[in-house]
C-alpha positions in Angstrom: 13.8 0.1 30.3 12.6 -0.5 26.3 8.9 -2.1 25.9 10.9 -4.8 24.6 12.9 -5.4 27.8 9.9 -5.0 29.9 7.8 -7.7 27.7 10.6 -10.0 27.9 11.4 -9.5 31.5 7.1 -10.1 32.2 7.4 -13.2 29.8 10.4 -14.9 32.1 8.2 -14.3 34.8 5.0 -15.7 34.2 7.4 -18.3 32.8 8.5 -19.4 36.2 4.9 -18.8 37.9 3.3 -21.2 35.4 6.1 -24.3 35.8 5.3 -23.2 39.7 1.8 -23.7 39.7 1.8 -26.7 37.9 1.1 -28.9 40.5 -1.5 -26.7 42.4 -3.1 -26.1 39.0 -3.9 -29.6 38.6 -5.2 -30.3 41.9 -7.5 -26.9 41.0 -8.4 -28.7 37.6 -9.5 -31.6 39.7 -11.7 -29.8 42.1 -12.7 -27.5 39.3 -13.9 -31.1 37.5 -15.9 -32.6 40.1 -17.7 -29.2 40.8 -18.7 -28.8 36.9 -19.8 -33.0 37.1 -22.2 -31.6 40.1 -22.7 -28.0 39.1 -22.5 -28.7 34.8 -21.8 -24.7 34.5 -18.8 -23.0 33.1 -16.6 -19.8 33.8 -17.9 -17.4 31.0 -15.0 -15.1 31.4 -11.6 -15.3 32.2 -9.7 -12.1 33.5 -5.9 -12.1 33.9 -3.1 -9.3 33.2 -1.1 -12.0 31.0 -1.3 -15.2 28.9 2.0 -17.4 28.4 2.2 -20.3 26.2 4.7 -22.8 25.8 5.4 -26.0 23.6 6.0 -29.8 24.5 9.3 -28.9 25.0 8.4 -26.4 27.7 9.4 -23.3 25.1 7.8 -20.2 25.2 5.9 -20.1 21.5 3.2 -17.0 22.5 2.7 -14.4 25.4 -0.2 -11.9 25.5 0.4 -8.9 27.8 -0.5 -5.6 28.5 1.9 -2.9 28.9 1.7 0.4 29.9 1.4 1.5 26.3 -1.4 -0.9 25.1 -1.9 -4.4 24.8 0.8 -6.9 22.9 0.2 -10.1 21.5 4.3 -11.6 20.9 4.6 -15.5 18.4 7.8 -17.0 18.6 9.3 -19.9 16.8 10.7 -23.2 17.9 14.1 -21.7 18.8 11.8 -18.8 20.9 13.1 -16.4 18.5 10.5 -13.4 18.3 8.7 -13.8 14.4 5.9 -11.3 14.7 4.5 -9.2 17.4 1.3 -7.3 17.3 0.2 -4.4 19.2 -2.5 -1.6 20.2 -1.3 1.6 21.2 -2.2 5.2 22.0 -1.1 6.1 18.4 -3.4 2.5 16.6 -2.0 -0.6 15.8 1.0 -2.0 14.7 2.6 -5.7 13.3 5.4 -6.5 12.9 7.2 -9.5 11.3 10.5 -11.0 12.4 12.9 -13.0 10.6 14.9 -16.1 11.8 17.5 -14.1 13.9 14.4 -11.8 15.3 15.2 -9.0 12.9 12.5 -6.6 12.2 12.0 -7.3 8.3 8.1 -5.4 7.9 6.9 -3.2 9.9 2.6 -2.3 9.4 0.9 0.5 11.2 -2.3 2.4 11.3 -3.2 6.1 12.8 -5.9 8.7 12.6 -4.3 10.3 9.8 -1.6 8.1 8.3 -1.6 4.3 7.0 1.8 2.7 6.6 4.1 -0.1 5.9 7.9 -0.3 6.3 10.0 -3.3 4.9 13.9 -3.7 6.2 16.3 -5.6 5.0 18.9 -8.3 7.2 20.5 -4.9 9.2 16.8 -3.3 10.4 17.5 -1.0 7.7 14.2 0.5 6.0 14.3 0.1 2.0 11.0 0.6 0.8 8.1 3.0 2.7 4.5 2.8 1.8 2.6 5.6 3.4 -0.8 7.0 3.1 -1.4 10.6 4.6 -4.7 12.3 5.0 -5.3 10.2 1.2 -2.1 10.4 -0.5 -0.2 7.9 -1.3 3.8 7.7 -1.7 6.3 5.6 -1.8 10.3 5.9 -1.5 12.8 3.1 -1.7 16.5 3.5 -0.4 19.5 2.1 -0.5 21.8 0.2 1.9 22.9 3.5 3.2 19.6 4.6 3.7 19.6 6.8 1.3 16.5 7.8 -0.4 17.0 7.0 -4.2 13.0 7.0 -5.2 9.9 7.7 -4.6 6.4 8.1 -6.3 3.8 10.1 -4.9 -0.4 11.0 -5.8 -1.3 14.2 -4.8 -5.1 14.3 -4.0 -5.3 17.9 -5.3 -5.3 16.3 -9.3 -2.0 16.8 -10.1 -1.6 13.3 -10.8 1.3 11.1 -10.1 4.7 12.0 -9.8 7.9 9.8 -10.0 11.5 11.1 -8.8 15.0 9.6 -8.7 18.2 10.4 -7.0 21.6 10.3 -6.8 23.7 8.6 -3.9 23.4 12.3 -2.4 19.5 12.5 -2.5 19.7 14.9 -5.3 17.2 14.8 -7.7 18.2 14.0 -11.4 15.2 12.9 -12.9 11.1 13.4 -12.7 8.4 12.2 -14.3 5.1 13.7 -13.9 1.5 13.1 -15.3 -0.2 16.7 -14.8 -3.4 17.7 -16.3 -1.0 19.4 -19.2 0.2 16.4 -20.4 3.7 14.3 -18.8 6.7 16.0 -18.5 11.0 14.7 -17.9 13.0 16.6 -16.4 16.9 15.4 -15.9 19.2 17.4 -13.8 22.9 17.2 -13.2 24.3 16.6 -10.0 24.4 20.6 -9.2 20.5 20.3 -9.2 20.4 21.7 -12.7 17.9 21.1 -14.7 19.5 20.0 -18.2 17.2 18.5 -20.5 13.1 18.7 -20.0 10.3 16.7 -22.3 6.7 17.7 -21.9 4.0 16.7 -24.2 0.6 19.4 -24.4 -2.2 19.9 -26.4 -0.5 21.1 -28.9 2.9 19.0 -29.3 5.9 17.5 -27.8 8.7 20.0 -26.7 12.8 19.2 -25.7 14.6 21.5 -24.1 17.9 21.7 -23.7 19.7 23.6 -20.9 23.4 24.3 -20.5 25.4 24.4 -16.7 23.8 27.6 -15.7 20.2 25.7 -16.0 19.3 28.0 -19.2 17.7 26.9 -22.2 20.4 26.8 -25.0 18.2 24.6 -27.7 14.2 24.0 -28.0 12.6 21.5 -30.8 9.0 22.3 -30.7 6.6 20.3 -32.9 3.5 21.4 -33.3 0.2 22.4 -36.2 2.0 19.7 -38.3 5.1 21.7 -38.3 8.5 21.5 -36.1 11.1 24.3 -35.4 14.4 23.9 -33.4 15.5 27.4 -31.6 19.3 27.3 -30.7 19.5 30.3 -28.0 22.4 31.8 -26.8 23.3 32.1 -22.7 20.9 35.4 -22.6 18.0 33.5 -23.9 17.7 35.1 -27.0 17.0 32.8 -30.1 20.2 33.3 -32.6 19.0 30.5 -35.1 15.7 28.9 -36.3 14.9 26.5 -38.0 11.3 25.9 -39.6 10.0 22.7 -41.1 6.6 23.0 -42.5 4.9 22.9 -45.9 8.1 25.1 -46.3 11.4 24.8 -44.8 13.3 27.7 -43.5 16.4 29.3 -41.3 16.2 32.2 -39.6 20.1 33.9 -37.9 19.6 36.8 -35.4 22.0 38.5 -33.7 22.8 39.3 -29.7 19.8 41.5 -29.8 17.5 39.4 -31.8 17.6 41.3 -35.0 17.2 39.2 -38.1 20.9 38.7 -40.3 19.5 36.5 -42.7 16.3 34.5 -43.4 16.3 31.5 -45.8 14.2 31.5 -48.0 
């Protein structure tokens, strides 16, 4: 039997020990009266396993309980639909928020070590995670076939942030990351290949351009107020340059790298 079936199963009882003790409750209330009149003290704690409360209409709005797993506090609305249930077990605590049909829609917890919060959408499916880990943050966001499709992450360790999307399959075609370098893009295809990359340093931009194979086939550098575009051929090796500076120039090497011709 689920927690959920046990707290419900608890609730219906208490239900039908309160509307039996009704009577018997207010004789007690009576006596209990007429002995604070004489005595003029009252009960400074109250000790029971479970707390049920109902409306005017004699529907159950709140029940306080404790489980085997912890104690649970469980709000309902006026249709006694479960709208948000709170928590304490042996892993922290935990609330979570219902919607009109009693649909988990957000989901917050707390642990040792880990600090999250889960929002679902109308078919308890999760769409966004926010989760801290021992300090680092992340976040992924999924589609309706829960299907990862982002996520940004801080690593504590100073690599800075680090934004990633995928495809429909959870492949990776594009990154974005702030690193102590500068920020580099990466875009892949859908073979995981990476096919074009950006990065900014010290000392420029530079574009790379990679063909199926994931091999750099053209790099434009710019850099020392100059820029140079190497287009390489599927061994790596640069078979034309060219060089815009305070003077232009073209450089065509063959399959080994030898210079053919230089201009000027």
């Amino acid at each position: 039997m689920t927690i959920e079936e046990r707290l419900n199963k608890l609730e219906r009882k208490n239900r039908r020990l309160t509307l039996a003790l009704v009577s018997t409750g207010l004789a007690a209330a009576l006596v209990v009266t007429a002995g604070m009149q004489q005595t003029a003290t009252v009960p400074e704690v109250v000790k029971a396993r479970s707390f049920i409360v109902v409306d005017e209409n004699d529907k159950l709005r709140a029940a306080l309980v404790v489980t085997k797993d912890g104690p649970v506090l469980r709000l309902r609305d006026e249709n006694e639909t479960l709208r948000a249930s709170l928590g304490v077990g042996n892993e922290g605590p935990q609330l979570g928020l219902n919607d009109e049909n009693g649909k988990l829609r957000a989901l917050l917890r707390a642990s040792k070590d880990m600090q999250g919060l889960l929002v679902l959408d109308e078919h308890e499916k999760i769409r966004a995670d926010l989760t801290v880990i021992k300090g680092e943050p992340w976040l992924e966001l999924r589609d309706e076939n829960d299907t990862i499709r982002a996520s940004l992450a801080v690593s504590k360790a100073g690599d800075g942030p680090n934004l990633i999307l995928r495809d429909e399959h959870e492949k990776i075609r594009a990154s974005l990351a702030a690193v102590k370098k500068g920020p580099v893009l990466e875009m892949s295809d859908e073979h995981d290949k990476t096919r074009a990359a950006l990065a900014v340093g010290k000392d420029g931009p530079l574009l790379d351009l990679s063909d199926e194979n994931g091999k750099v086939r053209a790099r434009l550098v710019g850099a020392n107020g100059s820029s140079g575009l190497n287009l390489l051929d599927e061994n790596g090796t640069p078979r034309a340059t060219l060089i815009v500076g305070k003077t232009p120039g073209l450089i065509l090497c063959d399959e080994n790298g030898r210079v053919l011709r230089s201009v000027p």
